[in-house]
N, C-alpha and C positions, 0 to 999 in steps of 0.2 A: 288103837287109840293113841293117837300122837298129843302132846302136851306143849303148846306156845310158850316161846320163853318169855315174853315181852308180859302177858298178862300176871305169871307166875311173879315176875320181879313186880310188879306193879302190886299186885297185892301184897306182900313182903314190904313192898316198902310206904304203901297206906297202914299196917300195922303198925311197922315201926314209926312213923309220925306222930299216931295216935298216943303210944304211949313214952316218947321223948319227943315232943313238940320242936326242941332245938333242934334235933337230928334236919330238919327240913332243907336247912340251909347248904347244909354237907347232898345229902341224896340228890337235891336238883345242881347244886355244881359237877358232882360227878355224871351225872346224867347227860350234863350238856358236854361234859368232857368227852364220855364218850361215843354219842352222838355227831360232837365237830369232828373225832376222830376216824370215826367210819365212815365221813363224809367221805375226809381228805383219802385215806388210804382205801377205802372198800373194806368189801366184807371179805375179801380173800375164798375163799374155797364153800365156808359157809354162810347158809341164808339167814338173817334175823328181818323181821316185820315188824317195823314200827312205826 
């Protein structure tokens, strides 16, 4: 049984919105941080699906 990272973090951080509303703003700027950043440099050695 192998376990996705991307759903794992995604539920984690649908929690944590639910219960700090503000938190929203911080999680999607980090998201997109690093997001542009695995654009730019890859994913190096390992796989993420997002």
């Amino acid at each position: 049984m192998t376990l996705a990272l991307t759903p794992l973090i995604s539920l984690i951080a649908g929690v944590l919105i639910l219960v700090m509303p503000r938190l929203l703003n911080y999680i999607v700027a980090i998201y997109l941080i690093v997001i542009g950043l695995v654009g730019i440099f890859g994913t190096g050695n390992f796989n993420l699906s997002f």
